[in-house]
C-alpha positions as CSV (number, residue, x, y, z in Angstrom):
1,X,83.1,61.7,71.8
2,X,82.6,64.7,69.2
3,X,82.9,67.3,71.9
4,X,86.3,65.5,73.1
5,X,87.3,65.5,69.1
6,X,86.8,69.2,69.0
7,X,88.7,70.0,72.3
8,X,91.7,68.3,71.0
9,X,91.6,70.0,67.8
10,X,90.9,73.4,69.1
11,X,94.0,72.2,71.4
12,X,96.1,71.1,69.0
13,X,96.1,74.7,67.0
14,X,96.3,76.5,70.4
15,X,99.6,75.1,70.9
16,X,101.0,75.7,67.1
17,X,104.1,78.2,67.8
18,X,103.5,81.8,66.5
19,X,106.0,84.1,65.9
20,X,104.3,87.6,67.8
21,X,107.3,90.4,66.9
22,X,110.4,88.8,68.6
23,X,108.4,86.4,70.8
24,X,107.6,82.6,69.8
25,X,104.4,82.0,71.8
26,X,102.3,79.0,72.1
27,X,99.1,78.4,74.0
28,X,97.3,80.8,75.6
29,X,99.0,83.8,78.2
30,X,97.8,86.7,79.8
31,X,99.0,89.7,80.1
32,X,101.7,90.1,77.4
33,X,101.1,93.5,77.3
34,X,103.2,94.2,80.5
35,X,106.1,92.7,78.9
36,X,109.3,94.6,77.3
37,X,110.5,91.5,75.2
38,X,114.1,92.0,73.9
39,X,113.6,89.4,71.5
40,X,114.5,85.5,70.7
41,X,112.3,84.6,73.7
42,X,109.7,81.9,74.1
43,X,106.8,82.1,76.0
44,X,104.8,78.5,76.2
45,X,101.5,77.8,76.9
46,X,99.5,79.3,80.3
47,X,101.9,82.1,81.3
48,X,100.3,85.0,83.2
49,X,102.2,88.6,83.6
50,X,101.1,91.6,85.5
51,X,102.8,94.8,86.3
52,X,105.6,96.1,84.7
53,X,107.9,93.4,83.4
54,X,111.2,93.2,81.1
55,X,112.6,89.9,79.7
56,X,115.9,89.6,78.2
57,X,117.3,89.0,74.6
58,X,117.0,84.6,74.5
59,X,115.4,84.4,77.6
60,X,113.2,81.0,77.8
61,X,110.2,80.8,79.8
62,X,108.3,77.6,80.9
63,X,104.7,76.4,81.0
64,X,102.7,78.4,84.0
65,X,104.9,80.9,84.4
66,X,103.3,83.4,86.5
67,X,105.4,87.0,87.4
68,X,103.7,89.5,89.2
69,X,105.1,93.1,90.0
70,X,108.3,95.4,88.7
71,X,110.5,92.4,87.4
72,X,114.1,92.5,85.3
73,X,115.2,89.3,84.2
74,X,118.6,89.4,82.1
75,X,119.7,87.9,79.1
76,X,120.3,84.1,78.2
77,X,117.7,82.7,81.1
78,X,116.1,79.5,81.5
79,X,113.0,79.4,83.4
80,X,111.1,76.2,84.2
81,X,107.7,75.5,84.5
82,X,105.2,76.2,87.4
83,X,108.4,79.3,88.3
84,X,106.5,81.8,90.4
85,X,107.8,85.8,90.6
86,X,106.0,87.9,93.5
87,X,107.4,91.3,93.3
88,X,104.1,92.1,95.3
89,X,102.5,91.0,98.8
90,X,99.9,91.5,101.1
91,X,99.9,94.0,103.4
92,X,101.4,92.0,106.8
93,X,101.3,95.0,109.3
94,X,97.5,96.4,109.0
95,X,94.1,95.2,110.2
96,X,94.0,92.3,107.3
97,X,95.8,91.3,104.7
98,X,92.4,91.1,102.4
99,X,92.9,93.6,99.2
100,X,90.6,92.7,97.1
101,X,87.0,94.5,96.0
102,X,84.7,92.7,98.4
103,X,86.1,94.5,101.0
104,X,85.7,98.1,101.0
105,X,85.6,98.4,97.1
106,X,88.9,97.1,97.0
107,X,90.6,100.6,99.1
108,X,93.0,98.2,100.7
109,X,94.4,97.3,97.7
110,X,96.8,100.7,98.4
111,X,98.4,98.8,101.2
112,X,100.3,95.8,99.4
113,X,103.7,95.7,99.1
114,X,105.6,96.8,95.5
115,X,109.4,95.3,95.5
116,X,111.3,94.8,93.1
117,X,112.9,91.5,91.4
118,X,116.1,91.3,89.3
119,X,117.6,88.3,87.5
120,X,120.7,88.6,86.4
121,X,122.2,87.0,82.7
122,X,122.6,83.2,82.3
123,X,120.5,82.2,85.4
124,X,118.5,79.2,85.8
125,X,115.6,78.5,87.5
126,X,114.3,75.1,87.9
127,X,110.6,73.8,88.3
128,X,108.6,74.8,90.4
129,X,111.1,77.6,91.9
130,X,108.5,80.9,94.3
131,X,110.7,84.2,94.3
132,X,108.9,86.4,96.8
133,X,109.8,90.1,97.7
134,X,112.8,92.4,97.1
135,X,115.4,89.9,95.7
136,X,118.2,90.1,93.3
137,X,119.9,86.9,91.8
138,X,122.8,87.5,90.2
139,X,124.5,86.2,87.0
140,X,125.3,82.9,86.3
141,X,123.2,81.7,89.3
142,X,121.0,78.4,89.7
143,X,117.8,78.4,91.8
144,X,117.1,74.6,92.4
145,X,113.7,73.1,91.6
146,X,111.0,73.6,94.2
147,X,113.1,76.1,96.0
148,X,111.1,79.2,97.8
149,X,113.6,82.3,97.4
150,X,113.3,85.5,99.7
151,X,116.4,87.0,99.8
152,X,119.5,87.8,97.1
153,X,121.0,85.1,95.6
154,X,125.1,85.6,95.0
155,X,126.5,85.3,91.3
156,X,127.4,81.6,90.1
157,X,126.0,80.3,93.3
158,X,123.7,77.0,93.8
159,X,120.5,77.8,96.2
160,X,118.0,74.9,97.0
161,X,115.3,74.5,99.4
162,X,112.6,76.0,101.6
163,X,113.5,78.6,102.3
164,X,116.5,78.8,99.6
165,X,120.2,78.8,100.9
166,X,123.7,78.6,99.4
167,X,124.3,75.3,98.7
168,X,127.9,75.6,96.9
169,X,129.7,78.1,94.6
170,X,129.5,76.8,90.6
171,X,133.2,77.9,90.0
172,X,136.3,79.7,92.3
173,X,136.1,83.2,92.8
174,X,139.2,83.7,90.1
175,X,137.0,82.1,87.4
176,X,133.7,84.0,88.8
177,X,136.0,87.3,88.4
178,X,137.0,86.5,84.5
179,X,133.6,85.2,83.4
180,X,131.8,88.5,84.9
181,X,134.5,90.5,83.1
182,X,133.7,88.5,79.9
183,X,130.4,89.9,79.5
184,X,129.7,87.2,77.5
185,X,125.8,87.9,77.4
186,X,126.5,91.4,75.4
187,X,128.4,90.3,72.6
188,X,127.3,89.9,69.0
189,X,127.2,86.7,67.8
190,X,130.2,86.7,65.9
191,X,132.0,87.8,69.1
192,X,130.3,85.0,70.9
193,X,131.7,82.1,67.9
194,X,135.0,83.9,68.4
195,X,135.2,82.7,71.9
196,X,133.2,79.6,71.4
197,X,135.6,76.8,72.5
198,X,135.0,78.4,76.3
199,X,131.7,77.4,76.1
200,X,132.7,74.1,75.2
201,X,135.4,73.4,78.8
202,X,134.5,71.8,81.6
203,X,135.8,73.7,84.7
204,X,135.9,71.3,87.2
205,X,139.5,71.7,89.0
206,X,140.1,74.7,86.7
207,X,141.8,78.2,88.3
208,X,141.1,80.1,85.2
209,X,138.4,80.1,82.1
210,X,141.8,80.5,79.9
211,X,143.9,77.7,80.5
């Protein structure tokens, strides 16, 4: 019973937010040293990065994140937890895909694949969502939960599934169009409470963000 006290008191303070620079982190990650944080992000407890990783201005992670590789995410993101991001793989077209050091020290290691991922601004990626290999989502996008992505994922666009495909477009092209040239995700936020009350429509049945 007093060991079980102590665990949920040691717990309990590992899970206090803390305010690291421009990153509120709780918990325990790894690897924050491979992250370029542009700031107002949160990182929860159990996230692991390696590689070389850049997360953008009020991006949200979730708990057990793990992103592996050269990764971009954009601005304004929501990631849920359990998300996966495999910028690297095994070696498919050699003797084994076995890299690591208890096989000739490790020399394999040489052979695995480097890609590259890239998220564009205002995506969202549900629970439990794998992204694996050279893949670029563009803005606006939503990765359904559970889905298993391997190939680029069109702006505004719903994917879902295993593997992930197009389920439906979010908006018409016209309103696609204006909300890309909006920019939305690079504006102070003065400009953004200036053009607040677009936030605020519903564009169901809509032909433009301006009507």
């Amino acid at each position: 019973m007093i060991n079980l006290f102590f665990k949920k008191v040691i717990y309990y303070f590992l899970n206090i937010p803390e305010k690291k620079g421009k990153v509120l982190l709780s918990g325990f990650s790894r690897g924050l040293q491979n992250v370029i944080f542009e700031g107002r992000n949160i990182v929860p407890d159990r996230c692991n990065f390696s590689g070389i990783i850049k997360i953008g201005y009020a991006t949200t992670l979730g708990y057990n994140n793990l992103l592996g590789g050269d990764i971009t995410i954009g601005k304004y993101c929501q990631l849920g937890a359990d998300v996966a991001l495999h910028a690297t793989n095994h070696p498919i077209s050699f003797m084994s895909t076995y890299i690591n050091s208890n096989l000739f020290d490790g020399e394999l290691k040489q052979l695995k694949e480097n890609n590259k991922i890239v998220i564009g601004n205002d995506v969202w990626i549900g629970h439990g969502v794998i992204i694996v290999g050279n893949v670029t989502v563009g803005n606006g996008a939503i990765l359904a939960a559970g889905a298993v992505v391997t190939k680029d994922v069109l702006p505004y666009s719903v994917v879902a599934g295993v593997p992930a495909r197009d389920i439906r477009k979010r908006f018409s092209d016209a309103i696609i169009t204006e909300i890309e040239a909006l920019n939305w995700w690079d504006k102070s936020e003065k400009e953004l409470a200036a053009i607040k009350p677009l936030f605020l429509k519903d564009f169901t049945n809509r032909h433009s963000i301006y009507e």
